[in-house]
N, C-alpha and C positions, 0 to 999 in steps of 0.2 A: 814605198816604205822599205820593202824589201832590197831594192837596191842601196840605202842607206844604211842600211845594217849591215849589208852585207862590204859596204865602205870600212864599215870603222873597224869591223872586224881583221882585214886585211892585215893591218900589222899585231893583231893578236898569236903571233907564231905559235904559240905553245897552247892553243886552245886543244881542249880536250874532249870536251862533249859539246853538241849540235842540236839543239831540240825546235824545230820548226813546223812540228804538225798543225794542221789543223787552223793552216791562215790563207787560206785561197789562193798560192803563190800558182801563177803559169809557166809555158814554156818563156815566158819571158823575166818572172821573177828567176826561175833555173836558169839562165845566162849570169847574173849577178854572181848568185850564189858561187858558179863554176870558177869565177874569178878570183871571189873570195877564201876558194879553197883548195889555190892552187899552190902554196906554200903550207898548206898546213897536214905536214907529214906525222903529228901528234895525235894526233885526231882520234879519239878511241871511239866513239859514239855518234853516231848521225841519224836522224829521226825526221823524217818530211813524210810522213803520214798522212796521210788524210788531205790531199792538195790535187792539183789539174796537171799537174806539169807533161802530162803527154807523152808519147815515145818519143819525141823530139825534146823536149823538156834532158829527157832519161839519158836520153844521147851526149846531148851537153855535159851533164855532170858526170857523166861515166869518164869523160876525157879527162877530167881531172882526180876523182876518184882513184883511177888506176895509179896515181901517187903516193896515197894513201896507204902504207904496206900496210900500218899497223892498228888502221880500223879492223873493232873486235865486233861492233854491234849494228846493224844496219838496217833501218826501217823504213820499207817504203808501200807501205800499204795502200789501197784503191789512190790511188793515182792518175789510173786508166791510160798505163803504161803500154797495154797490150804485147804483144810477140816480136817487134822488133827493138820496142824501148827496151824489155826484156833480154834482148841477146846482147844491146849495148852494155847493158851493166851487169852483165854473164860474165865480159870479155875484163870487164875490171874487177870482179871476184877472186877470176882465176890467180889475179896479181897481190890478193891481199892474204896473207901465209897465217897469219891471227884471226882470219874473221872464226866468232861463235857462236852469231846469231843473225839469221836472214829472215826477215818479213816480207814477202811479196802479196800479203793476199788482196784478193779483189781488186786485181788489175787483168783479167782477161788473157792470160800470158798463154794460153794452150800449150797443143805437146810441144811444139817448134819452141816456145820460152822455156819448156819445163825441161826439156833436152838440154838446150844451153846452159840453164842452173846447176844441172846436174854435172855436166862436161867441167863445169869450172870447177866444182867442189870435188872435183871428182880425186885428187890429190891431198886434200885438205885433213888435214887429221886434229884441225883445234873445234870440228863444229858440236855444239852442243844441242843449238835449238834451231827447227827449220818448218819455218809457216808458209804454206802454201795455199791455204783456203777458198774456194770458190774463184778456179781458176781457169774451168774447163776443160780439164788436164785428163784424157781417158787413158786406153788403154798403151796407146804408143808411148805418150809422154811417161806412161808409170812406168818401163820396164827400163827405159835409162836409171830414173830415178832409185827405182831398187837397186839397179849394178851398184850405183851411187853410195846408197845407203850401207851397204851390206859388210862395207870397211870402214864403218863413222863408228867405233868402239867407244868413244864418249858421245855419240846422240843420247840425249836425256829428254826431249820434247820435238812432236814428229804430231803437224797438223796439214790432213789431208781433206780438210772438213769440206760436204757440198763440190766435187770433182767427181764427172763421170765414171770411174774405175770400170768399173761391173766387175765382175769373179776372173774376168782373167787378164786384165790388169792390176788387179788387185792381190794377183798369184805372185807376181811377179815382187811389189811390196811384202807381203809377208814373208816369201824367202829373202830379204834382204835383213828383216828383220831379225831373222830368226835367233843370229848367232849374238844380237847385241843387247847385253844383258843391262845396261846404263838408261835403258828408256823406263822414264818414268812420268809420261803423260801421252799418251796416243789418240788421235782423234779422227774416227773415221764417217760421223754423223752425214747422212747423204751421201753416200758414193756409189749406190746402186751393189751393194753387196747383199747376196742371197745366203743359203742355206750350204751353198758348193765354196761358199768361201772359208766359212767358219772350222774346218779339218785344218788349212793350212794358218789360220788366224791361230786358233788355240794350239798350233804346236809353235808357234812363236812367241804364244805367253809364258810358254810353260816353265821358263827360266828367266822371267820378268821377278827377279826379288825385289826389286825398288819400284813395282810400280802402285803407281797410287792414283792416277785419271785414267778410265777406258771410257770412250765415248760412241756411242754406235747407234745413233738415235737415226729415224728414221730409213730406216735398210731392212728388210724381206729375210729375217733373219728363221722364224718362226721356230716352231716345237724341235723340229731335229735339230735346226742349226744350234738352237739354242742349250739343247743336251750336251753339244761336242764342246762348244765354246766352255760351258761351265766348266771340264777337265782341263781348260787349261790355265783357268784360274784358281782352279780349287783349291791347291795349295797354296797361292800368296796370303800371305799376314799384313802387309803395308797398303793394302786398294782403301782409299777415300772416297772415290768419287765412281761410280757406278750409273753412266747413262742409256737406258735400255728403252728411251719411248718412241713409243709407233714404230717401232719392231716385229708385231704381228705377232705375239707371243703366245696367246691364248691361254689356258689353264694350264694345259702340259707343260707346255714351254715357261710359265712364270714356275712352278714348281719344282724342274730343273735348274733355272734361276735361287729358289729359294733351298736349293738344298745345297749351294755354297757360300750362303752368307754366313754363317752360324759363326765362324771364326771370324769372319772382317769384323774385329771387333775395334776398329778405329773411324768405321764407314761414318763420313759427314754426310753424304750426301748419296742418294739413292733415286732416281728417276725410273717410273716404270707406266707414264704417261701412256695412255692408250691404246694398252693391248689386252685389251678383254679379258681378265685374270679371273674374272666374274669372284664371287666369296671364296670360295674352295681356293684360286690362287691367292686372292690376298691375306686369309687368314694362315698358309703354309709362309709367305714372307713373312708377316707380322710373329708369326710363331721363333719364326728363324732368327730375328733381329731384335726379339724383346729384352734382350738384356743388355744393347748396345748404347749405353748410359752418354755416348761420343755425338749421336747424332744430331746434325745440324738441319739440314733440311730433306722435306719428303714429297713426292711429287706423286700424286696417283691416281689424277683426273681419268676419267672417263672410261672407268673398266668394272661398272655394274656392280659394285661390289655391296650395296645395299647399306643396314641398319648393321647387320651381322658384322659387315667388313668395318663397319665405322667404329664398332665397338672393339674390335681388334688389334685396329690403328689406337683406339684409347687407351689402351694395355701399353704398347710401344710407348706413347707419348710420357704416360706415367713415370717411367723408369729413366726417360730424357728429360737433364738439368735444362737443356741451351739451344732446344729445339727454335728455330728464328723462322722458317718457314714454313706453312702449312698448303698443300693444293690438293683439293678434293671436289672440284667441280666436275659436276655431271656424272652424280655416282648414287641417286637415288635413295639417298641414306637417312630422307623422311625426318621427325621430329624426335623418335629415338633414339637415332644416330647424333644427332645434334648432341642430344643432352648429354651423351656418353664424352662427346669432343669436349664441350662446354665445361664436363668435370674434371677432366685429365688437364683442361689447359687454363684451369682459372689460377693456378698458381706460377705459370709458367715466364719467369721475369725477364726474356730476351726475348718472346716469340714479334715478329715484326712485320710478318706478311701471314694472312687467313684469308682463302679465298675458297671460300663452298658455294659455288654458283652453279645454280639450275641443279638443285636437291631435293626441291618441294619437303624443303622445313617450315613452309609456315610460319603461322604467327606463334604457336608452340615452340615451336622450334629456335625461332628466333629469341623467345623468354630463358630458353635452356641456356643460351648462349652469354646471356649479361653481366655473368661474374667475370668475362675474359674482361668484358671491352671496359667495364668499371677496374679491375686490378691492375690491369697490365698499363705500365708505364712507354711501353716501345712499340706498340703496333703501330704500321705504317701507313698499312695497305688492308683495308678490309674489302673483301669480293663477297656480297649475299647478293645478285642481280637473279632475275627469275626463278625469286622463289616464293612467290605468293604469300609475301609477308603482310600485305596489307597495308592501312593505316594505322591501326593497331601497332605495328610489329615497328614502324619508324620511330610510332612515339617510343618504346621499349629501347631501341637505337639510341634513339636521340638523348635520351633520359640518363642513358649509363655514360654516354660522352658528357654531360654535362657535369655528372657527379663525376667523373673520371678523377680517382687520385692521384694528384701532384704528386 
């Protein structure tokens, strides 16, 4: 099929965009294709996402590509392109003067790919966004990469998600970062970053005025690291999206967290999944965030926060129109906390995901809860598993879906 398409297309000279993800194409649908897009010097967009094509696949289309001056957008994610399909379509970057946008993630490219990507771009002054995601890319590959970055004065979106970094590849990134004031979504979840990173991280935020996604979920960030990193957010106005779970944050560490939210007062979205904030941290966030009328979803599974903390998040919810997400699983917050949740959110007309699983609310608990599932016209997703609801507590369930108003 893909060689038929990629037939007819042939005298479409002036085609502009390319969208082929996500159709099983091989190294041998990518011979077609290269044919097909060997006159097409219009070409602003090309998408083969999500396919098999191989480094041999990658190889092929690179040889044509490289004609392509004025591709802007380029998406070639898990492909399983690995390090030398990587250096082939390196070698045809360096010839496109427009590109501003590179996906490579989840194709295995290591430092040897991440070196070539970086070499090619390394001239380029149009690039805006650059995905690199789960690529295996440690300490070698990041220090090109930073040379790289550290002259991109329009980067606006900079994904290094799930890549070995550790702290001193990841030194090397943040001084690239530092001086580029255009980033406005960074994404560094999984990269093995400690407490020795977060000095040089937060003097690269400190002149982030646009930004609005920081993501640093899962990384060894803890109580200090997490003191330093707040100064260098503390001043931004524009943060949306605040991702801090399984951080290892503990009480200290959420409290320094909590003591610069007070102005994010646009924050959609707040994650602080799994770092032991026990009540004392979650009642100082909830303190810090109860007026932020913005918020869209809250994330705060599994950090002991009890009845106390449930009732705290009810204060928050109160004051949010458009609250869509709720997660509070594995927080011990008993049948009192239910009913505190259960009051704050029975008027709440957009909530669409509630997930309090392994609470031990009971079949109480679960009766506290019946105004949500009876009122609310858009929940999507209800999560109550291991909570000794009983038979009792389904029928309660089952009862307020049945009356559920239309």
């Amino acid at each position: 099929m893909i060689a038929r398409i990629s037939d007819s297309l042939k005298s479409h000279v002036r085609l502009h965009m390319l969208f082929l993800d996500n159709n099983n194409i091989t190294e041998k649908g990518s011979a077609s294709l290269a044919e097909c897009l060997k006159n097409k010097q219009d070409l602003r967009v090309f998408n083969i996402d999500y396919n098999r094509i191989g480094a041999a696949g990658a190889a092929t289309l690179a040889l044509q590509l490289k004609n392509n001056y004025g591709l802007s957008k380029f998406y070639c994610d898990a492909n399983d392109i690995g390090e030398a399909g990587c250096e082939k379509l390196a070698q045809c970057m360096e010839m496109m003067d427009s590109l501003k946008k590179v996906c490579l993630e989840n194709n295995n490219i290591g430092d040897k790919g991440a070196i070539a990507v970086a070499k090619a771009l390394e001239d380029n002054d149009t690039l805006l966004s650059l995905h690199l995601e789960n690529n295996n890319i440690s300490r070698t590959g990041a220090y090109t990469l930073g040379e790289m970055i550290s002259n991109k004065y329009k980067l606006s979106k900079l994904n290094l998600n799930h890549n070995p970094l550790g702290d001193e590849g990841f030194s090397r990134i943040a001084k690239g970062m530092q001086d580029i004031e255009t980033l406005r979504i960074i994404t560094l979840a999984g990269t093995q970053l400690g407490p020795d990173s977060m000095p040089l991280l937060s003097k690269a935020l400190v002149n982030k005025r646009f930004l609005t996604k920081l993501v640093l979920d899962n990384n060894n960030i803890g109580q200090k690291g997490a003191q330093v990193l707040a100064e260098g957010i503390r001043s931004n106005e524009t943060l949306t999206n605040l991702h801090l779970a399984n951080c290892q944050l503990g009480e200290e560490g959420t409290f320094e967290v909590a003591s610069i939210l007070g102005n994010k007062k646009n924050l959609l979205v707040l994650d602080l999944t799994n770092n032991k904030t026990g009540v004392s941290g979650c009642l100082a966030v909830c303190k810090a965030i109860q007026q932020h009328t913005t918020l869209r979803e809250l994330f705060l599974s599994n950090n002991m926060i009890g009845p106390d903390g449930a009732k705290a998040v009810a204060k928050v919810l109160e004051n949010t129109k458009y609250i869509t997400e709720l997660w509070m699983n594995s927080n011990g917050i008993f049948p009192d906390g239910a009913a505190a949740l259960g009051k704050a959110l029975q008027d709440k007309k957009c909530l669409e995901t509630l997930c309090l699983k392994r609470n031990d609310i009971g079949t109480i608990g679960c009766n506290e809860l019946i105004n949500v599932l009876q009122n609310s016209k858009t929940v999507r997703v209800l999560d109550m598993s291991g909570n000794n609801i009983s038979d009792a507590g389904v029928k309660i369930i089952t009862d307020a879906l049945l009356n559920k108003k239309q």
